[in-house]
C-alpha positions in Angstrom: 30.0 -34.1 -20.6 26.8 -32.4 -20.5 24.8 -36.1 -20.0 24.1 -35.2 -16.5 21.3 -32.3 -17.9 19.1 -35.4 -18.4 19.1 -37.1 -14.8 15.7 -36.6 -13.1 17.8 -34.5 -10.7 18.4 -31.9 -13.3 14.6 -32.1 -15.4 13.6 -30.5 -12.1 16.2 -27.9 -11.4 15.4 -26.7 -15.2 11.9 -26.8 -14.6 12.0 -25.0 -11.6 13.9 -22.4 -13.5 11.4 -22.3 -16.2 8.8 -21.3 -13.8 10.6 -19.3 -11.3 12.0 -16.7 -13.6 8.9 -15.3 -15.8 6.5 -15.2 -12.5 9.1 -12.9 -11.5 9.3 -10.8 -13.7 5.4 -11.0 -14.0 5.3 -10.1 -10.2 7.8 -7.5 -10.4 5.8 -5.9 -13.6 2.7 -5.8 -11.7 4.0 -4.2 -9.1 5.8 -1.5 -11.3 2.2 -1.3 -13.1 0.6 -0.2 -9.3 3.5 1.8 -8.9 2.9 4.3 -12.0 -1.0 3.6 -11.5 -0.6 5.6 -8.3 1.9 8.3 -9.8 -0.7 9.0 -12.9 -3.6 8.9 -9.8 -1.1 11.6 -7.9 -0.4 13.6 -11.2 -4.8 13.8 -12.3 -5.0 14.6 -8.3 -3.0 17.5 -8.6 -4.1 18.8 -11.7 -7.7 18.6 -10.9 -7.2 20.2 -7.1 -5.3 23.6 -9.5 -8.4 23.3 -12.0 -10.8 22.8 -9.4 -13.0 26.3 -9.2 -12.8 26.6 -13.2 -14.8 25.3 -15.7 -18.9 25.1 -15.4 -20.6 23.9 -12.4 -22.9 20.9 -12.4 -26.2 20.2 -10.3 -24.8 18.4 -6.9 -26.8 15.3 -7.8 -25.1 14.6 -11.0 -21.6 14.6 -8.8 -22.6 12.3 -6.0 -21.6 9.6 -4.4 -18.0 11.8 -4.5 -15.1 9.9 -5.6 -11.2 10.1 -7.1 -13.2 11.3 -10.4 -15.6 13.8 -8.9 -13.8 15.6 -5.9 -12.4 18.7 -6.5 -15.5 18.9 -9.3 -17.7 22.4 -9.0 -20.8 21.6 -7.8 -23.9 23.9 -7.5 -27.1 23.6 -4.9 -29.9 25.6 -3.9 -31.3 26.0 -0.8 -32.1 27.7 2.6 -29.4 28.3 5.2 -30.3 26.1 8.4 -28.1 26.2 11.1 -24.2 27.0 11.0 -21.1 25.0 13.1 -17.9 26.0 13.6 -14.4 23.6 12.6 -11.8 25.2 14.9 -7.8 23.8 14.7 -7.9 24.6 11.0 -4.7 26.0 9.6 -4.8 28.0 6.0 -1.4 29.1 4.9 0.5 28.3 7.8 -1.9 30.2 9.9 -3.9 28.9 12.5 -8.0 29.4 12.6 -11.3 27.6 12.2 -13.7 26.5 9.4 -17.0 28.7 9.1 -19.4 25.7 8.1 -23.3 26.1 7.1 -25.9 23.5 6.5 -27.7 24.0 3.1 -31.5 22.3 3.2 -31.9 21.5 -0.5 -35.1 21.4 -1.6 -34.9 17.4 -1.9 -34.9 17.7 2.3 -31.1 16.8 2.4 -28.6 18.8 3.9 -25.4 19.8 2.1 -22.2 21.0 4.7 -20.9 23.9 2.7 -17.5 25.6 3.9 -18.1 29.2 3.8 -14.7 30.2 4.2 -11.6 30.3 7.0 -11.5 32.6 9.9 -8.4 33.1 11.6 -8.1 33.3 15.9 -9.8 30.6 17.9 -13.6 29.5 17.3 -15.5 31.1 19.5 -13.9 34.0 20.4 -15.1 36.4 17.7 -18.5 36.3 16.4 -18.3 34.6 13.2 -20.6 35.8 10.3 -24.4 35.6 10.3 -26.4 33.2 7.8 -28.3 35.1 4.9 -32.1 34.4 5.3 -34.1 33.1 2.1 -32.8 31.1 -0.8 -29.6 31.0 -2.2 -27.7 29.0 -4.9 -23.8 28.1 -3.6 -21.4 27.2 -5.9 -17.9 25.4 -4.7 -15.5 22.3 -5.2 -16.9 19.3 -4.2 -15.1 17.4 -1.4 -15.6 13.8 0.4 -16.5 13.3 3.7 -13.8 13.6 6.3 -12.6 10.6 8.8 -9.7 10.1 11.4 -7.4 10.0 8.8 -7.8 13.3 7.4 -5.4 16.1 8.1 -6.6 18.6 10.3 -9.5 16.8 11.8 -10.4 16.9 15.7 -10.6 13.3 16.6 -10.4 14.1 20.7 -14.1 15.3 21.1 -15.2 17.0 23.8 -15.7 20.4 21.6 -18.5 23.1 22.8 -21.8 23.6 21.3 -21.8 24.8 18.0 -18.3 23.4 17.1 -17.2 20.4 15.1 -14.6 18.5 14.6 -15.1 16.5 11.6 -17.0 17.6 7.9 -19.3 14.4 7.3 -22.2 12.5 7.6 -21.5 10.5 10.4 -20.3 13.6 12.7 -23.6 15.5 12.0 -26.5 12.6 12.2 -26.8 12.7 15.9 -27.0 17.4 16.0 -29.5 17.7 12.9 -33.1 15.9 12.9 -32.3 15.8 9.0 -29.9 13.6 6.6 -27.1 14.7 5.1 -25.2 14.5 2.3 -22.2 12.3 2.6 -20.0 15.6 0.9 -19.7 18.8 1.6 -18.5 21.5 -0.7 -16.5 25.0 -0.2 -17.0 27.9 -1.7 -15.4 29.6 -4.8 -16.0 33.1 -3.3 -16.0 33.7 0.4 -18.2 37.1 2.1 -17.8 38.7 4.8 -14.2 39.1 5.4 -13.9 35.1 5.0 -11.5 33.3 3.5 -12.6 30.5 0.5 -10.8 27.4 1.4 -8.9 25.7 -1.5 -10.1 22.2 -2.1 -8.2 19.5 -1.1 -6.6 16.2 -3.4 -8.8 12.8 -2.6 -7.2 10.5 -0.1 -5.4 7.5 -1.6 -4.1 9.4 -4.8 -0.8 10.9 -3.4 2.4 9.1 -3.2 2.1 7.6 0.4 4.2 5.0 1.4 2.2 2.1 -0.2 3.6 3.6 -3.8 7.2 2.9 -2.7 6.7 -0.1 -1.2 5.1 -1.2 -4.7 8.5 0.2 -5.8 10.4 -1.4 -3.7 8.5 -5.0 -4.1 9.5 -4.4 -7.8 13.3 -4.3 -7.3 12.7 -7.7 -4.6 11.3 -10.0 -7.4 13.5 -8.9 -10.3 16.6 -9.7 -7.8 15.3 -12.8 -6.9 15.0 -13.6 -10.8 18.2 -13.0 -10.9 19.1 -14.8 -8.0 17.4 -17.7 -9.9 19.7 -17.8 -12.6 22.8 -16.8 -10.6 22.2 -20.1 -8.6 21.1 -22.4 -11.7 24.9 -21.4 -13.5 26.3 -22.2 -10.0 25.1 -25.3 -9.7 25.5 -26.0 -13.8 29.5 -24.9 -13.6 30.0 -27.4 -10.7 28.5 -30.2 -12.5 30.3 -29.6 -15.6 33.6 -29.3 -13.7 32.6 -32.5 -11.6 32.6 -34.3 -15.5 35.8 -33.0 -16.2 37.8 -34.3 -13.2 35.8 -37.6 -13.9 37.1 -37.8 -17.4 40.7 -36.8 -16.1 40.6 -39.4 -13.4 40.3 -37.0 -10.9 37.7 -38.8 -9.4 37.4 -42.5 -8.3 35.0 -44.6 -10.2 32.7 -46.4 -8.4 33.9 -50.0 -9.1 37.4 -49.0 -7.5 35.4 -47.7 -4.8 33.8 -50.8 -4.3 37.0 -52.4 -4.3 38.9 -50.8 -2.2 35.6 -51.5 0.3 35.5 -55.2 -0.2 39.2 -55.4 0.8 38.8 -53.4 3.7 35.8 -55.6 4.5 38.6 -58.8 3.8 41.0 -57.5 6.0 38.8 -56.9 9.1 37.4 -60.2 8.5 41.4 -61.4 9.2 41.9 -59.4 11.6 38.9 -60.8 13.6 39.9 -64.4 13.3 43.5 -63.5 14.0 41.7 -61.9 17.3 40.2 -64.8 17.7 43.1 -67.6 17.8 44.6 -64.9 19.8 42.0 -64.6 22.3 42.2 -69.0 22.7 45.8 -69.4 23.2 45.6 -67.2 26.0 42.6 -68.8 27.4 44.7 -72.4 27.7 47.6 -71.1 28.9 45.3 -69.5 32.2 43.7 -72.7 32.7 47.0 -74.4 32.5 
């Protein structure tokens, strides 16, 4: 009954079904494994943003380039104060207001953008807090640089003088004649009626819609293992049932078949020369 497992026909079916089903689950494993990469990368995210400000601070340098690892990290620097910019459209606790930024020149020649603290009201309207001459050390949670993407950020242009709308690199190499370090760092302790702003978690380590489309990818290729299967008993039932009926007579063998054709073939054959003698008679009789 079960011969018909060896017909080519069948090798590859079961083949195929070899093969399908573990890459499945392979694929859908993987994409689980992204899935709770990106939850643990959320959960360290989190924890380090509520730690951040505690613990001892290392030397800037030590910290840079600023990644997943290192943001939210207390860094220290020392310096001179050189200029300072205001980041209005800034919102702290639901409130609206502005970023009070300074540029520290390090004694390497670099520049460091250090977040003083928040302001509330509209940059520019209210004289925001003086720069403190001589040298000074500021301690704070290191941050990477901001892009379009970033929440918050002023991406339309067209701000006043002294105003920016974006904390990096890139925003501040055409208004300094100096470079700058691609981070910037807000302070533990604001003065002067400031506000410290809280670091923020790194992009890429929340739970943004790429983690649940990994999710959801993982429930697509375990169904479609399934669907594997489902299809291989489908088509294994039917064969099996085909056998029986054979084996009942259910079925017509092939040499009755073949029979029953070469009499139909017989009888047409008859028919056309009966057509034919037919097809004379009347002939004569028109001539006649």
């Amino acid at each position: 009954m079960y011969r018909f497992l060896l017909t080519p026909r069948w090798w590859g079916i079961n083949l195929f079904l070899v093969l399908a089903i573990p890459f499945c689950v392979f694929m859908g494993s993987w994409q689980l494994g992204r899935f709770e990469d990106r939850v643990e990368s959320h959960q360290a995210a989190e924890k380090r943003s509520d730690e951040a400000g505690e613990g001892a601070a290392r030397p800037l340098t030590e910290l840079l380039p600023v990644d997943k690892e290192t943001s939210g990290e207390r860094a220290t620097a020392t310096g001179r104060w050189d200029r300072q910019l205001l980041v209005p459209e800034r919102q702290l606790d639901g409130k609206r207001g502005y970023y009070v930024l300074g540029l520290l020149r390090t004694d390497g020649g670099k520049a460091l953008p250090v977040v003083r603290g928040w302001m509330p009201g509209e940059a520019g309207k209210a004289k925001a807090p003086e720069l403190p001459s001589g040298e000074v050390t500021v301690t704070g949670a290191l941050q990477a640089s901001e892009n379009s993407g970033t929440d918050g950020v002023h991406k339309e242009g067209g701000l006043p003088e002294g105003q920016l709308g974006m904390i990096s690199a890139a925003s501040l190499v055409n208004l300094v004649p100096y470079e700058v370090y691609d981070a910037w760092v807000t302070v533990d302790r604001a003065a002067d009626g400031m506000t410290p702003v809280p670091p923020l978690a790194p992009q890429g380590s929340g739970l943004d819609l790429k983690a649940f489309q990994n999710l959801g990818y993982t429930g697509e290729w375990f169904i479609f293992a399934g669907f594997v299967l489902f299809m291989w008993f489908r088509l294994f039932r039917r064969e099996v049932e085909f056998a029986k009926d054979a084996e009942l007579g259910l079925v017509p063998r092939d040499d009755e078949t073949s029979g029953s054709s070469s009499t139909d073939e017989v009888r047409s054959e008859a028919g056309g020369e009966v057509k034919s003698e037919g097809a004379d008679e009347t002939e004569a009789r028109a001539r006649t």
